[in-house]
C-alpha positions in Angstrom: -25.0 -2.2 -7.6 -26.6 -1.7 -4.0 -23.9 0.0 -1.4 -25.2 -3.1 0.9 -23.6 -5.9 -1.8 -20.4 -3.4 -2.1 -19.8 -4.1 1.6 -20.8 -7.5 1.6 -17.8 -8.4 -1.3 -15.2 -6.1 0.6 -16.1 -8.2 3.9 -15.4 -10.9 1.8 -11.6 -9.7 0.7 -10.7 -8.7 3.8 -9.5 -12.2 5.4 -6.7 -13.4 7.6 -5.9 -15.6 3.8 -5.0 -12.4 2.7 -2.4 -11.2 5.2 -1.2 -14.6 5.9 -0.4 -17.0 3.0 -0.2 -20.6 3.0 2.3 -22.2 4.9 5.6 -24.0 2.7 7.0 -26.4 4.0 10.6 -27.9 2.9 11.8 -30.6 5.0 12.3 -29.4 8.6 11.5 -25.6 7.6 7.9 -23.7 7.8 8.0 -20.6 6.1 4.3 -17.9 6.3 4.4 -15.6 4.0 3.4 -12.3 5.4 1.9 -9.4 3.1 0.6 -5.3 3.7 -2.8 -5.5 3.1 -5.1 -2.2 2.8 -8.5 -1.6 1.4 -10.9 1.1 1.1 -14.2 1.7 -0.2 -17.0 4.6 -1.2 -20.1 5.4 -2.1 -22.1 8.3 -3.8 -25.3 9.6 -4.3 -27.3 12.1 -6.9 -29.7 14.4 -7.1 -33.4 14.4 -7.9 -35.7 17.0 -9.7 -33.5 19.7 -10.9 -35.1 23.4 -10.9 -36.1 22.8 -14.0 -38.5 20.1 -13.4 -35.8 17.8 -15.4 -35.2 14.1 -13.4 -32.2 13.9 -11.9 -30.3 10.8 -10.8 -27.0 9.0 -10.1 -25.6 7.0 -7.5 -21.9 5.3 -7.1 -19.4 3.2 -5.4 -16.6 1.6 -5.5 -13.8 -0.6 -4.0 -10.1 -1.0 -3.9 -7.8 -3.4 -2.7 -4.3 -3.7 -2.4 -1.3 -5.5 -0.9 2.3 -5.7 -0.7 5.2 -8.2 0.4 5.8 -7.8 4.1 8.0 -10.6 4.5 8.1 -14.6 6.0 8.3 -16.3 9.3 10.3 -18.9 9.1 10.0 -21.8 11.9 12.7 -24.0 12.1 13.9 -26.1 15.2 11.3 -24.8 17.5 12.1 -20.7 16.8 10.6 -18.4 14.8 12.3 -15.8 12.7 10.9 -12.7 10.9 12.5 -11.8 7.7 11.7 -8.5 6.2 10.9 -8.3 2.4 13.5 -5.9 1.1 11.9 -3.2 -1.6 14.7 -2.4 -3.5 12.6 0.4 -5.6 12.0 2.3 -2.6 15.8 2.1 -1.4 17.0 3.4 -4.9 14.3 6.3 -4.5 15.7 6.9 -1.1 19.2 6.9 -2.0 18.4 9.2 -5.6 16.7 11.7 -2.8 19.6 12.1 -0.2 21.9 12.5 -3.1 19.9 15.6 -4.8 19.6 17.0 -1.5 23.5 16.6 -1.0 23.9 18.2 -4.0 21.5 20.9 -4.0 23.5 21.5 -0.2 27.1 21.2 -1.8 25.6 23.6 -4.7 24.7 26.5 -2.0 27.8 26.4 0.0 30.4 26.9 -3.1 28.1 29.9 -4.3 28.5 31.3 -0.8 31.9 30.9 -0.9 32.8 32.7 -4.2 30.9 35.5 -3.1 32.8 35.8 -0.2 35.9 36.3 -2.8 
């Protein structure tokens, strides 16, 4: 695949569409949902002749794409409101991670204090 076709498809996935999904609508409420959206791309290249006279080659590239749940507008009555998408993995992980460190704290204080004794 050429590195000119790789950017042409990644121009292609990266669209409004994509942060912005298609509006729902139940009876006097519009809701948009709203999602993270990041991308990235690369390319390589090889070598020719080696110093042994051998052909060389290669070449590369590639593509990722990838998005999350950022949340909904909701329009109702004339106003719009932003509600977050809550990630409840990453509030577990957050919680787990203050309560090691708490720990770890609570662990080094009592040690302190028994030598003191």
């Amino acid at each position: 695949m050429d590195i000119m076709e790789l950017v042409e498809q990644s121009k292609d996935a990266a669209t409004v569409k994509r942060v912005f999904g298609e509006p729902i609508q139940h009876g006097d409420v519009v809701v948009i949902p709203v999602a993270k959206v990041a991308q990235g791309g690369g390319g390589g290249q090889g070598q020719g002749k080696s110093e042994k006279g051998e052909e060389g080659g290669g070449s590369g590239g590639g593509f990722g794409f990838g998005a999350t749940p950022a949340g909904v507008f909701v329009l109702k009555d004339g106003d719009v409101l932003w509600r977050p998408a809550v990630d409840v993995n990453r509030i577990v992980i957050g919680g787990q991670l203050v309560a090691v460190v708490l720990l770890l704290t609570l662990r080094t204080i009592f040690k302190k204090r028994r030598r003191r004794r």
